[in-house]
C-alpha positions in Angstrom: -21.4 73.7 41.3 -19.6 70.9 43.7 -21.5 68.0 43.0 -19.5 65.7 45.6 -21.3 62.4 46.1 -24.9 63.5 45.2 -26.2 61.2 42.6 -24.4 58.9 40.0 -26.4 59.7 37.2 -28.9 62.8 35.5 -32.0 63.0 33.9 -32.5 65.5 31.2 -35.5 67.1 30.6 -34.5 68.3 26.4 -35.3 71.5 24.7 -38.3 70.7 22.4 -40.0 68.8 25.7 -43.0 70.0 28.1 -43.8 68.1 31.6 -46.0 68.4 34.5 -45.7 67.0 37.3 -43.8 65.7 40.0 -39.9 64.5 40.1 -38.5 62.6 43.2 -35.1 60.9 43.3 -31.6 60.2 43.9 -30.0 61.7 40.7 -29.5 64.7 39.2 -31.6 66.5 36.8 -30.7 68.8 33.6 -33.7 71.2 32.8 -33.9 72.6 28.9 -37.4 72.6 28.2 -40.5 73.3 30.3 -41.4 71.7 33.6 -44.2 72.8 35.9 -45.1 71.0 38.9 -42.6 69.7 42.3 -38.9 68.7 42.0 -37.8 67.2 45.0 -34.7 65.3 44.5 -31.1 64.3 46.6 -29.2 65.3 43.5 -28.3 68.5 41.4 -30.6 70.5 39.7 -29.2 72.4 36.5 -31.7 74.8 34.6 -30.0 75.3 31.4 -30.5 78.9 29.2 -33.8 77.5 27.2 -34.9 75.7 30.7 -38.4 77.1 32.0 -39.4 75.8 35.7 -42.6 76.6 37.3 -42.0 74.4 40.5 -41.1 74.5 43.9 -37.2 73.3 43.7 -35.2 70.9 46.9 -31.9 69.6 45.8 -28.5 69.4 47.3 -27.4 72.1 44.5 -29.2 74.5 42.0 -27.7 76.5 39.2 -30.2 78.5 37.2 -29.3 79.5 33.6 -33.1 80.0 32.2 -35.9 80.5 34.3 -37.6 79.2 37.9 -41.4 80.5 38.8 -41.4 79.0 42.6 -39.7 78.5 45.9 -36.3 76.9 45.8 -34.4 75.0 48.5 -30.7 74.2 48.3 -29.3 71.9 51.0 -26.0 73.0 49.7 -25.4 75.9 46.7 -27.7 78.2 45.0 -26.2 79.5 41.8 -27.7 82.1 39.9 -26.1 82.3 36.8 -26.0 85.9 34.7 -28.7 84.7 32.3 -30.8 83.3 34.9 -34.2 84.3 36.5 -35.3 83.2 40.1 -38.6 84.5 40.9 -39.4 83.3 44.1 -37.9 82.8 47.7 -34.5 80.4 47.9 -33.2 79.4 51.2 -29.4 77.5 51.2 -26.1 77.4 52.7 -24.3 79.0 49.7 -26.2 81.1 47.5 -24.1 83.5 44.8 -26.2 85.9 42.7 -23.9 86.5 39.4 -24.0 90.4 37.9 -26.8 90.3 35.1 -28.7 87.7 36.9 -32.7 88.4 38.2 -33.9 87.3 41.7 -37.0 88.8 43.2 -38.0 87.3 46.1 -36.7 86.8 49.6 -33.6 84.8 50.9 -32.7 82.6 54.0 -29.7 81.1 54.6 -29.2 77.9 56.0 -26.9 76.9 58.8 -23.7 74.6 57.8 -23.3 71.3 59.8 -21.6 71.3 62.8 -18.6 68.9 60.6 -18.1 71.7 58.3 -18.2 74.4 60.7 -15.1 72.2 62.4 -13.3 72.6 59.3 -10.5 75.2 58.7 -11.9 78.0 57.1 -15.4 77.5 57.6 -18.1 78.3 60.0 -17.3 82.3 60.1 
């Protein structure tokens, strides 16, 4: 996962802890426990192996390790990592599904900006 200029710092949501709710923000946001509720945030998202997310999902870049119950946007990359579970629809610019990984649900990719399309090797 790039994380280019996203967000200067993360939250971390540890193994042994449970929240509900709802997480807005500018920084990123490491997942090991349970979270159910709305993450909408202008940072990363990381889902680590013991991470369990039964949310709706918007961040510049999601990796999934553990699990995700819900509907997740990625302005930038979607990573699916071979451990990790997506059930629900993702729509992003990147999204890479790695062998062993489970997604059921529908995808939509989203257009690039017209600056990276400009760029060498982009845009295809």
């Amino acid at each position: 996962m790039s994380t280019g200029k996203s967000a200067d710092s993360t939250s971390l949501l540890s193994k042994n802890v449970k929240i509900e709710g709802e997480i807005r923000g500018e920084e990123n946001f490491h997942v090991e426990g349970r979270f159910k509720g709305a993450i909408k945030l202008n940072g990363d998202v990381f889902i680590g192996n013991s991470g369990v997310v039964e949310a709706d999902v918007e961040a510049n870049n999601v990796v999934i390790q553990g699990e995700v119950r819900g509907n997740v946007l990625a302005r930038k990359q979607l990573e699916i990592q071979p451990t990790g579970k997506l059930f629900g629809d993702c729509t992003a610019q990147s999204i890479d599904i790695k062998e062993g990984a489970l997604f059921e649900g529908r995808s939509k990719m989203l257009k690039s900006s017209p600056a990276a399309a400009a760029r060498p090797g982009h845009g295809k």
